[in-house]
PDB file with SEQRES, HELIX, SHEET and CRYST1 records, atoms N, CA, C and O in Angstrom:
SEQRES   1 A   70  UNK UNK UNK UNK UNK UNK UNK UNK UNK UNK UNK UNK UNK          
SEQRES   2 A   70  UNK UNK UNK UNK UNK UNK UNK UNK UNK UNK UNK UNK UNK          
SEQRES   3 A   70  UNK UNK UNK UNK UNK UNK UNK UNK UNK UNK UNK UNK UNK          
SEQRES   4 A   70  UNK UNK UNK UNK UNK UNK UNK UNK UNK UNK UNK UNK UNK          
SEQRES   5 A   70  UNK UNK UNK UNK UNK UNK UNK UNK UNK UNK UNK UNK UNK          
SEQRES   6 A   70  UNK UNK UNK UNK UNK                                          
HELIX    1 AA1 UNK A    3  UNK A   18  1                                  16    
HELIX    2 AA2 UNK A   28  UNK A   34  1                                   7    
HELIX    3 AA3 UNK A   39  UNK A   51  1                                  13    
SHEET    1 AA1 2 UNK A  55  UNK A  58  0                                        
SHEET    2 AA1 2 UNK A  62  UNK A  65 -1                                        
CRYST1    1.000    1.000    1.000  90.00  90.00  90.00 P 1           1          
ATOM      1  N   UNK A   1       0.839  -1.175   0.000  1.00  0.00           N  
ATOM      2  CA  UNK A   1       0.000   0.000   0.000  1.00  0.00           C  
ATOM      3  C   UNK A   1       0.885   1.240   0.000  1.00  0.00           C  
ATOM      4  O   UNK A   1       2.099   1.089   0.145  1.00  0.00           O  
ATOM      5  N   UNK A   2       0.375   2.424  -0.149  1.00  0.00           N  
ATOM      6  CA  UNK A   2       1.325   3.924  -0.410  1.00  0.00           C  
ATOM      7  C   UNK A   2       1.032   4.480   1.074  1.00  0.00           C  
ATOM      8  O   UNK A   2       0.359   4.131   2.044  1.00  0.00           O  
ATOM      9  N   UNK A   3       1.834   5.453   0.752  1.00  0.00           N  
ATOM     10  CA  UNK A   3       1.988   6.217   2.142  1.00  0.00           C  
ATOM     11  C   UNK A   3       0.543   6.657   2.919  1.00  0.00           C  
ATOM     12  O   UNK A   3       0.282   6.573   4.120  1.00  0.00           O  
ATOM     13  N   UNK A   4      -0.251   7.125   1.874  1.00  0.00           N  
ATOM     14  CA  UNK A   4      -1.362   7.931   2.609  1.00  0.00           C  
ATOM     15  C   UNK A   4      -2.250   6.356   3.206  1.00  0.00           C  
ATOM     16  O   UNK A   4      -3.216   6.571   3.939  1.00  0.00           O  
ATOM     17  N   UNK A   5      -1.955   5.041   2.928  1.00  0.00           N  
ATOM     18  CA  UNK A   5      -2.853   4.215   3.161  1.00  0.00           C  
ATOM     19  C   UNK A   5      -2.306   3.672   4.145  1.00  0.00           C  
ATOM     20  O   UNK A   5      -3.058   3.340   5.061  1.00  0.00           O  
ATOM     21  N   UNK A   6      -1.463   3.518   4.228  1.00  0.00           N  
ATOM     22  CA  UNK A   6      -0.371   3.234   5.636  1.00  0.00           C  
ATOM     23  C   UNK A   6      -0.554   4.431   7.037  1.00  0.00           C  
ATOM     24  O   UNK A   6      -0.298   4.059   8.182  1.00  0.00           O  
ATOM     25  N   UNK A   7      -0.948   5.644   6.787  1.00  0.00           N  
ATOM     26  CA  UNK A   7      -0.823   6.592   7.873  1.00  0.00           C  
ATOM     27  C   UNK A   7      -2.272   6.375   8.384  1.00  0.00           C  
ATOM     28  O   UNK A   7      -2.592   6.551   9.560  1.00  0.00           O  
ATOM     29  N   UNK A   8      -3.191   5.944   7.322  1.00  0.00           N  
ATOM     30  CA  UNK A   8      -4.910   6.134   7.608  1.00  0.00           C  
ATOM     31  C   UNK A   8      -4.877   4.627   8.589  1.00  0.00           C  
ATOM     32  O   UNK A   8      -5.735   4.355   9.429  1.00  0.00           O  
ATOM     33  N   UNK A   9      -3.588   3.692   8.225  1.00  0.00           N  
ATOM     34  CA  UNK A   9      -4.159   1.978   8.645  1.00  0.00           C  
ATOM     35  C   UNK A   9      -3.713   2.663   9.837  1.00  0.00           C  
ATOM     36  O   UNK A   9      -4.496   2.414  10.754  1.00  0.00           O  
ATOM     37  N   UNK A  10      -2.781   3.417  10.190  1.00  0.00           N  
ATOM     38  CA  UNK A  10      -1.663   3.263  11.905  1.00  0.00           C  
ATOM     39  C   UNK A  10      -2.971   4.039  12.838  1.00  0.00           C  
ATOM     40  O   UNK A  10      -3.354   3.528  13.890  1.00  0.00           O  
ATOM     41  N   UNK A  11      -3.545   5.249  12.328  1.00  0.00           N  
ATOM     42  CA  UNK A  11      -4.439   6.252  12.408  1.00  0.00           C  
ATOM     43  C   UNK A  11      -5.469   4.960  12.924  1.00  0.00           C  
ATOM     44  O   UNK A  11      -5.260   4.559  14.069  1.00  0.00           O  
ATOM     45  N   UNK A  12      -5.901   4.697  12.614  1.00  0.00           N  
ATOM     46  CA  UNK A  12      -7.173   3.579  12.411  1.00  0.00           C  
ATOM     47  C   UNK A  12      -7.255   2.638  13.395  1.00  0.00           C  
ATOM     48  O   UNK A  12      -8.229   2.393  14.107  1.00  0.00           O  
ATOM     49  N   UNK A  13      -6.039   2.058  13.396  1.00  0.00           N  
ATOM     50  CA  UNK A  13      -5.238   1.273  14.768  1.00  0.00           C  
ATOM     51  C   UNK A  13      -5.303   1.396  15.704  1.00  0.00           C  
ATOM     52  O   UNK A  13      -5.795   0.568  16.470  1.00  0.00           O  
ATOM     53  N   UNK A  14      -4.785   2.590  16.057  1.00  0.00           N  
ATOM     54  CA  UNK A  14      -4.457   3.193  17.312  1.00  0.00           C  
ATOM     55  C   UNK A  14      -6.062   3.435  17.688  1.00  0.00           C  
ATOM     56  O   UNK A  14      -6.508   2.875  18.690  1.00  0.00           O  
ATOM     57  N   UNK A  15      -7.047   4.397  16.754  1.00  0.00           N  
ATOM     58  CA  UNK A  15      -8.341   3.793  17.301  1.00  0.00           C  
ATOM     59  C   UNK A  15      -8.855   2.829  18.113  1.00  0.00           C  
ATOM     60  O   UNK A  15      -9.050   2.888  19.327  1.00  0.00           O  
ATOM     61  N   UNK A  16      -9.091   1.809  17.244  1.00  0.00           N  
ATOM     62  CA  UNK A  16      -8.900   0.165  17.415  1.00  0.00           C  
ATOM     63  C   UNK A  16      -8.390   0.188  19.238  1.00  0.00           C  
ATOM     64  O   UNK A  16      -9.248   0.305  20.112  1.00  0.00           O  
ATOM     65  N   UNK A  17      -7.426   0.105  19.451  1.00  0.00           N  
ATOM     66  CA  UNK A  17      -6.798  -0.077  20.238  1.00  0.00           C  
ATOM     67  C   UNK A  17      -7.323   0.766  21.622  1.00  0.00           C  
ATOM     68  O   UNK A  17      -7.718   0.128  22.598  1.00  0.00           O  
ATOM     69  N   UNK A  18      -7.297   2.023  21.623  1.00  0.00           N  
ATOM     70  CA  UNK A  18      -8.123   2.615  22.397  1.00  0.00           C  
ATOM     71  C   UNK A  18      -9.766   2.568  22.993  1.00  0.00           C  
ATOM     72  O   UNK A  18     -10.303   3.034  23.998  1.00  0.00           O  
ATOM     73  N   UNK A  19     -10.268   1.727  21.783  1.00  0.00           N  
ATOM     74  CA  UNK A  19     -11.573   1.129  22.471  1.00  0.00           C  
ATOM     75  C   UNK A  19     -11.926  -0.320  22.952  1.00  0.00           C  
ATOM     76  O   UNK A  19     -11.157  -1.155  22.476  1.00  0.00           O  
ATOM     77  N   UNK A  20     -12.697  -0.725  23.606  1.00  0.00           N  
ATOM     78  CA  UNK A  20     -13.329  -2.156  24.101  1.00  0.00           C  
ATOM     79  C   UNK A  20     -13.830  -2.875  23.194  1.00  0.00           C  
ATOM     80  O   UNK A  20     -14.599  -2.518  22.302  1.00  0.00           O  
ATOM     81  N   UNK A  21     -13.316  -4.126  23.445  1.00  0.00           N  
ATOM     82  CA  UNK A  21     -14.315  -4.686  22.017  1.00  0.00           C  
ATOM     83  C   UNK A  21     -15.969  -4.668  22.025  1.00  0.00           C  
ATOM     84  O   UNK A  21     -16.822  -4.662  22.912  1.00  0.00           O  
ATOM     85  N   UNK A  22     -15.979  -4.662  21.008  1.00  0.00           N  
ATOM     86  CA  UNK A  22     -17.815  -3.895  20.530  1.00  0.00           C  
ATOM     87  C   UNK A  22     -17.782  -2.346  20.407  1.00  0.00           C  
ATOM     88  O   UNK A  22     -18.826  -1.778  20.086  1.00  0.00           O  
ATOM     89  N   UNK A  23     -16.696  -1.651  20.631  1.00  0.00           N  
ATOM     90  CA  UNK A  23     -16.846   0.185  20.623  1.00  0.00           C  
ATOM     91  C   UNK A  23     -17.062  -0.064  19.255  1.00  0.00           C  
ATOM     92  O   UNK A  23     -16.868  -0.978  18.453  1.00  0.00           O  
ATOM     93  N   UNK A  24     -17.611   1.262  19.274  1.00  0.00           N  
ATOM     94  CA  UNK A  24     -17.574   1.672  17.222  1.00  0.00           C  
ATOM     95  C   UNK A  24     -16.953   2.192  17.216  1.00  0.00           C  
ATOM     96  O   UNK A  24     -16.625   2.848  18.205  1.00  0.00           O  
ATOM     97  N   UNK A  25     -16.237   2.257  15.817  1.00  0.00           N  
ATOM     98  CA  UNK A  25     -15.419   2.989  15.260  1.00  0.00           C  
ATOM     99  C   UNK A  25     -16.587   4.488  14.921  1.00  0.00           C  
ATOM    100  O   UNK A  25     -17.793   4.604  15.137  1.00  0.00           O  
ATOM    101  N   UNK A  26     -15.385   5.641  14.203  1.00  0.00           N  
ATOM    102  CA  UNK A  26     -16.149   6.980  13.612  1.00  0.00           C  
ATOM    103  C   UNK A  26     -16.456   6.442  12.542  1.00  0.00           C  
ATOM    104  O   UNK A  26     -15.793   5.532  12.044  1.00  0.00           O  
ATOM    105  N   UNK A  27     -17.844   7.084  11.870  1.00  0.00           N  
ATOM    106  CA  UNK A  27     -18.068   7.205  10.538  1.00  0.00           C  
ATOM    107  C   UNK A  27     -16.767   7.401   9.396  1.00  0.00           C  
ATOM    108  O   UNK A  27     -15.778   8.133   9.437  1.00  0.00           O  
ATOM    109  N   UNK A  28     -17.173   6.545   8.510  1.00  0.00           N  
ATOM    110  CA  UNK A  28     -16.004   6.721   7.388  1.00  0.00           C  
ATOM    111  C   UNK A  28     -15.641   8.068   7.443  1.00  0.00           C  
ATOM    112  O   UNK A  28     -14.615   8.317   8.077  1.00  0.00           O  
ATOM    113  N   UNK A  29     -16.282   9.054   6.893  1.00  0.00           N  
ATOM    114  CA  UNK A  29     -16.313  10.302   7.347  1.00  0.00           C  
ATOM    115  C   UNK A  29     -15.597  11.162   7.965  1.00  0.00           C  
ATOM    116  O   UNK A  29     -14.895  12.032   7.450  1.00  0.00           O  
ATOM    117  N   UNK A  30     -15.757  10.939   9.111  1.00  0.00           N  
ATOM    118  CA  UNK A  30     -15.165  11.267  10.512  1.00  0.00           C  
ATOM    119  C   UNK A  30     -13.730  10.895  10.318  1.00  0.00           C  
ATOM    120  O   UNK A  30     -12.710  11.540  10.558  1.00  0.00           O  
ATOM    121  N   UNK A  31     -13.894   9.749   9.845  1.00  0.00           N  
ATOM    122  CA  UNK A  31     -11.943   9.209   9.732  1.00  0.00           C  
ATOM    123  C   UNK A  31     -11.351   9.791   8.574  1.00  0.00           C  
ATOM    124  O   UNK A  31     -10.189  10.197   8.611  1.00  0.00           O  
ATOM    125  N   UNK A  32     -12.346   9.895   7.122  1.00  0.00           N  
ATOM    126  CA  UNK A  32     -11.890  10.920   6.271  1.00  0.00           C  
ATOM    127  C   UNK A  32     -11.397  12.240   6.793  1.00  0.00           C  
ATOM    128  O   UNK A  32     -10.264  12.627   6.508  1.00  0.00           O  
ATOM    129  N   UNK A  33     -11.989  12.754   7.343  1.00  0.00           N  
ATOM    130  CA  UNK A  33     -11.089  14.167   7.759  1.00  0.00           C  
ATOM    131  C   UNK A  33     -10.711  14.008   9.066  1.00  0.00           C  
ATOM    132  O   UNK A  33     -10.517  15.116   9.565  1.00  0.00           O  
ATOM    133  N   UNK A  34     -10.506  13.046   9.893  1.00  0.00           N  
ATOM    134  CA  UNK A  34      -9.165  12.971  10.951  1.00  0.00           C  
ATOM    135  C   UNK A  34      -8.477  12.781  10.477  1.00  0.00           C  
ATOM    136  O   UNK A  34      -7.488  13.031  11.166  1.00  0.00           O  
ATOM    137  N   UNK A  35      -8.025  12.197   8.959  1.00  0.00           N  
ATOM    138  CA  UNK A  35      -6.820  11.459   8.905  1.00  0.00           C  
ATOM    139  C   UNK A  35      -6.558  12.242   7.416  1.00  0.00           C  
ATOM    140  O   UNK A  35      -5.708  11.727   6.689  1.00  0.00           O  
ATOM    141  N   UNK A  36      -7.152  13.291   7.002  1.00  0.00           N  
ATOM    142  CA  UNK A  36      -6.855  14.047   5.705  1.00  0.00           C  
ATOM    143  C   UNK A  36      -6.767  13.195   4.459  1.00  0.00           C  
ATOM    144  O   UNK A  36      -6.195  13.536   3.424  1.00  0.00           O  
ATOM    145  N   UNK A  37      -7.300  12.219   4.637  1.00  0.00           N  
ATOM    146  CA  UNK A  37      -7.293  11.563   3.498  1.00  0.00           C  
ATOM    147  C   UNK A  37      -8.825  10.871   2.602  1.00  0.00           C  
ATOM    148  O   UNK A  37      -9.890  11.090   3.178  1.00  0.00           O  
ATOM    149  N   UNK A  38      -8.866  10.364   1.741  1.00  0.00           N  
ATOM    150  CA  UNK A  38     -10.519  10.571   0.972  1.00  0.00           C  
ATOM    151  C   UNK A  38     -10.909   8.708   1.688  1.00  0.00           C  
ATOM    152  O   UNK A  38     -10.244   7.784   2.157  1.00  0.00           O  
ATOM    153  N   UNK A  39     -12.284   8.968   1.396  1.00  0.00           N  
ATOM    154  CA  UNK A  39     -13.610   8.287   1.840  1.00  0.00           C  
ATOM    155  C   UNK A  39     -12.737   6.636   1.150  1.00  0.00           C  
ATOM    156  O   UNK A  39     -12.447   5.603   1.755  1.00  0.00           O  
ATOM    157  N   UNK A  40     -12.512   7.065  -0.491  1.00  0.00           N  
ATOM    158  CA  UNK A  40     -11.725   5.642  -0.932  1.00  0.00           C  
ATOM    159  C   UNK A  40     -10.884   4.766  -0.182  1.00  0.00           C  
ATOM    160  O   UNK A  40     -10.818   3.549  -0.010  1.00  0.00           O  
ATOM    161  N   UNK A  41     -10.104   6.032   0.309  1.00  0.00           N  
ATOM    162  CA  UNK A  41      -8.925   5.142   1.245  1.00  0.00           C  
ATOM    163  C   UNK A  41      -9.070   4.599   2.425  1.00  0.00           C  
ATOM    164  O   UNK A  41      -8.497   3.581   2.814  1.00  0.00           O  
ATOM    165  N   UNK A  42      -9.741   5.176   2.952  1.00  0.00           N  
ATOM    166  CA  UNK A  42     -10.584   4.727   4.190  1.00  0.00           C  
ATOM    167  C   UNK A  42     -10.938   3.612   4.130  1.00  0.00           C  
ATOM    168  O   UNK A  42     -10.289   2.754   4.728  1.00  0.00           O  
ATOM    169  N   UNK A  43     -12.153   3.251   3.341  1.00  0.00           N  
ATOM    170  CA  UNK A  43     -12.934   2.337   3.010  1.00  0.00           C  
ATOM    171  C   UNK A  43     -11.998   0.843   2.744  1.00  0.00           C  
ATOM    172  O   UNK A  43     -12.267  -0.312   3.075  1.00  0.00           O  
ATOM    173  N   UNK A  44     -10.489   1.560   1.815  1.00  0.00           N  
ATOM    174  CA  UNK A  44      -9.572   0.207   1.254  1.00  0.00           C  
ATOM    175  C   UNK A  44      -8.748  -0.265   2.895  1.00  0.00           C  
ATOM    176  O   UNK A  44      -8.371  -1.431   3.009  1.00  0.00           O  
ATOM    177  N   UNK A  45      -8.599   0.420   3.711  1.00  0.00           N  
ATOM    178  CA  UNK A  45      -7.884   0.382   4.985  1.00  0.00           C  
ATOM    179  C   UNK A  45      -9.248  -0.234   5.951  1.00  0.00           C  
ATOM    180  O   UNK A  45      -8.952  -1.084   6.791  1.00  0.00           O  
ATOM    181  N   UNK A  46     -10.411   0.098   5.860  1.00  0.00           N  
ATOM    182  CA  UNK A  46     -11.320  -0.353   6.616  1.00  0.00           C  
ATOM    183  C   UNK A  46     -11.318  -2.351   6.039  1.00  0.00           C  
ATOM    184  O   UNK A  46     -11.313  -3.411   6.665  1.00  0.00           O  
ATOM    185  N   UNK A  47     -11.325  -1.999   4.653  1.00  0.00           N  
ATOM    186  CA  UNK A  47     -11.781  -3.378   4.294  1.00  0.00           C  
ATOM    187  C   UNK A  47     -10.651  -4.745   4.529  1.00  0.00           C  
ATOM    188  O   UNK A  47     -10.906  -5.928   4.754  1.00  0.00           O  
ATOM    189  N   UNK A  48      -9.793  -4.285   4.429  1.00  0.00           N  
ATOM    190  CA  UNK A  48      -8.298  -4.669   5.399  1.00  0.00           C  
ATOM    191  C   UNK A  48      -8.447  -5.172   6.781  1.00  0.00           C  
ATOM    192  O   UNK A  48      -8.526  -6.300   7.267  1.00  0.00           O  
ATOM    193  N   UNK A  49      -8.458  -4.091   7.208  1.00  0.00           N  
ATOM    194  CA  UNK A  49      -8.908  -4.605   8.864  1.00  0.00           C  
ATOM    195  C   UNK A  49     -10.162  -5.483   9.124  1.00  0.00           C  
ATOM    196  O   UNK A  49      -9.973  -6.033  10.209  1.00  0.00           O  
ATOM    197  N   UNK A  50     -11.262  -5.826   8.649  1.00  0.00           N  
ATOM    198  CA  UNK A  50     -12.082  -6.579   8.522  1.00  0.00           C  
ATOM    199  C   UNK A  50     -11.717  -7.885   8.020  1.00  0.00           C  
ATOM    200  O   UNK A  50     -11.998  -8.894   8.667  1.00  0.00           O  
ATOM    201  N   UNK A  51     -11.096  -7.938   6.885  1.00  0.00           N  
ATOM    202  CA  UNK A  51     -10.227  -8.796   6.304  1.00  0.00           C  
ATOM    203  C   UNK A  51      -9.273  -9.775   7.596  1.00  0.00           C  
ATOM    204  O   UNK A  51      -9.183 -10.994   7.739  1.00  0.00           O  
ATOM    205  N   UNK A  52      -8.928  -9.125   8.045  1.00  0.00           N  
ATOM    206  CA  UNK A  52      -7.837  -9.282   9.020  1.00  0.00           C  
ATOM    207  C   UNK A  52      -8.309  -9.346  10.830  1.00  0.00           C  
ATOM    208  O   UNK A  52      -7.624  -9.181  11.839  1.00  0.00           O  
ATOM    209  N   UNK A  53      -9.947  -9.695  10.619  1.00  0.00           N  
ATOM    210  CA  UNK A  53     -10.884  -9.614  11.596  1.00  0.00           C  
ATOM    211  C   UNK A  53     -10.764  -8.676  13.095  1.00  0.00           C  
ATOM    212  O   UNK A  53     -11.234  -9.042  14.172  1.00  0.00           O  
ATOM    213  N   UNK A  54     -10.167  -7.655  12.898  1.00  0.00           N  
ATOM    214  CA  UNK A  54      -9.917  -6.504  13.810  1.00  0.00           C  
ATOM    215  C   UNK A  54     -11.555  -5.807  14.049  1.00  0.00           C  
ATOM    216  O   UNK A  54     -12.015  -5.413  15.121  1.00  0.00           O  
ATOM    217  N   UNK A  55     -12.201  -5.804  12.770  1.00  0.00           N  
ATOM    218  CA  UNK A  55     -13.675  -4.969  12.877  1.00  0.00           C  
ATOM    219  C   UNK A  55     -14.413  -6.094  12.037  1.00  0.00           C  
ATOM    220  O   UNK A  55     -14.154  -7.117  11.402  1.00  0.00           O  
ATOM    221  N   UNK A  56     -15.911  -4.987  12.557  1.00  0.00           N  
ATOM    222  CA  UNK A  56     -16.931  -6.164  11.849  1.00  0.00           C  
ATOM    223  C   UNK A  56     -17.686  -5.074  11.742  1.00  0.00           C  
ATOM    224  O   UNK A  56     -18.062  -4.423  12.717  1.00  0.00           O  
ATOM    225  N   UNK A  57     -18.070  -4.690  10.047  1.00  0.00           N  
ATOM    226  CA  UNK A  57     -19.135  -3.756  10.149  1.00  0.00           C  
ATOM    227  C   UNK A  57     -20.540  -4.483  10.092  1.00  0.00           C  
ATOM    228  O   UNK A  57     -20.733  -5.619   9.660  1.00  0.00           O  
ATOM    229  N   UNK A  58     -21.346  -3.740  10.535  1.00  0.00           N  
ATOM    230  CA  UNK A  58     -22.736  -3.754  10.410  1.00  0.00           C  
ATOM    231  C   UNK A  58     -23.710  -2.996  10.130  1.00  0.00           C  
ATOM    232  O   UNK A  58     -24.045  -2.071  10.871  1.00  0.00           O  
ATOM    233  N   UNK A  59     -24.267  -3.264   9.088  1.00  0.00           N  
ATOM    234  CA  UNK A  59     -24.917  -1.740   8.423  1.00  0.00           C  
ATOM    235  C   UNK A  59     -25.830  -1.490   8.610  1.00  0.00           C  
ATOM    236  O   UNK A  59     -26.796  -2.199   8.890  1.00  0.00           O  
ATOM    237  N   UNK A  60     -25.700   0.061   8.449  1.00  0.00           N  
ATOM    238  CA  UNK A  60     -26.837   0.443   9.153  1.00  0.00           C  
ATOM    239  C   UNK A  60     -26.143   0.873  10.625  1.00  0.00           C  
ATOM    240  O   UNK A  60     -26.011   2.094  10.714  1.00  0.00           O  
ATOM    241  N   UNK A  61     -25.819   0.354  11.433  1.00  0.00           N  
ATOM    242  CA  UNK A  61     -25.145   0.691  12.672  1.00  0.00           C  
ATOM    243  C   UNK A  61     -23.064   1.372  12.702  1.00  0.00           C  
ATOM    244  O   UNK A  61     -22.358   2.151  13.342  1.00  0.00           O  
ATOM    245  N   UNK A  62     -22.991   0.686  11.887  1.00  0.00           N  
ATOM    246  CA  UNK A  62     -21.385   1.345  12.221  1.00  0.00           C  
ATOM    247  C   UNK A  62     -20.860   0.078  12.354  1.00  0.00           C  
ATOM    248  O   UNK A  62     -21.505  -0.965  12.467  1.00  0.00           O  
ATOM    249  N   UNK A  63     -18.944   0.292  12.327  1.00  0.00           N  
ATOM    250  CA  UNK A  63     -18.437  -0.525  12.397  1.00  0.00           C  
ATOM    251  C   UNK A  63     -17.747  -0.902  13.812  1.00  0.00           C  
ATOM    252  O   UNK A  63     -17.923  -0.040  14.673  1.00  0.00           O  
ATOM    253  N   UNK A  64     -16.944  -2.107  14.236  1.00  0.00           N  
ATOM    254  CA  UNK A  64     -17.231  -2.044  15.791  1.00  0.00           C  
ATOM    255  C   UNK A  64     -15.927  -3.167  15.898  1.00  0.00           C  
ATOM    256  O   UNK A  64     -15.757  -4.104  15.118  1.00  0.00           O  
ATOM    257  N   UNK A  65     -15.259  -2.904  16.796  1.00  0.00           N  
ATOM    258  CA  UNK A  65     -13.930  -3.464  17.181  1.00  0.00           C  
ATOM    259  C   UNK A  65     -14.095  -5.028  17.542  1.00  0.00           C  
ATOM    260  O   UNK A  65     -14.835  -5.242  18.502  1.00  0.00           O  
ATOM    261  N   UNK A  66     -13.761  -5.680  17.180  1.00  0.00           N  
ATOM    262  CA  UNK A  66     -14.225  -7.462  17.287  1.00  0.00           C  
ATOM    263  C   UNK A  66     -13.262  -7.563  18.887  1.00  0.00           C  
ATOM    264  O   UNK A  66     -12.474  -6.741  19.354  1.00  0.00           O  
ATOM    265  N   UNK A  67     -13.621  -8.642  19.327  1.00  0.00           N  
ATOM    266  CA  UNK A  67     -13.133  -8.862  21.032  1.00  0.00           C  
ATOM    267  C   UNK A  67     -12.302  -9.900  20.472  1.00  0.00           C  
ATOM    268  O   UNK A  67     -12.327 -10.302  19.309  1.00  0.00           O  
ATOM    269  N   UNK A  68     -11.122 -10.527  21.974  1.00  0.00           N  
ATOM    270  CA  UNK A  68     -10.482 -11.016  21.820  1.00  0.00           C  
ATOM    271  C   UNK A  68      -9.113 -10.522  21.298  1.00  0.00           C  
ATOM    272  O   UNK A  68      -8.973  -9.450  20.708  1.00  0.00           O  
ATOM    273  N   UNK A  69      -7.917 -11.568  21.617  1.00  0.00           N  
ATOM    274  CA  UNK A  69      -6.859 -11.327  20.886  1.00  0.00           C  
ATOM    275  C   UNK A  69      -6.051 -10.828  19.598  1.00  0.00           C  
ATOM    276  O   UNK A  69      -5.958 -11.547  18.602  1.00  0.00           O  
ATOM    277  N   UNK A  70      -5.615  -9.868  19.654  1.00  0.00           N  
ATOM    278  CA  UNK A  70      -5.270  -9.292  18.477  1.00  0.00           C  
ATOM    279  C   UNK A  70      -3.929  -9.874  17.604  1.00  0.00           C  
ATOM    280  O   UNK A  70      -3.614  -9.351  16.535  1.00  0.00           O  
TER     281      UNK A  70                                                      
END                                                                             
């Protein structure tokens, strides 16, 4: 991945990390302009971490930090 997708994954992480499992994450949105970067990249860094079972979105509600060992 390029730089801006790498700063949005660490960005994203550190989220992650700061909440309990089941917290939600911010709206794509929200992480689009915390992290200065567009809705696309987000979304390719979100779908990653899901991938990689860190989150579990659910729509309609938001996406939400999976429990257990990381």
């Amino acid at each position: 991945m390029g730089e801006v997708t790498d700063r949005v994954e660490v960005v994203i992480r550190d989220l992650i990390d700061e909440l309990e499992p089941g917290g939600r994450l911010p709206s794509e949105r929200e992480l689009a302009a915390r992290t200065k970067a567009g809705r696309t990249t987000v979304r390719l860094v979100m779908t990653r971490l899901v991938m990689l079972g860190l989150v579990l979105p659910v729509q309609g509600r938001g996406t939400f930090v999976v429990g257990g060992p990381r």
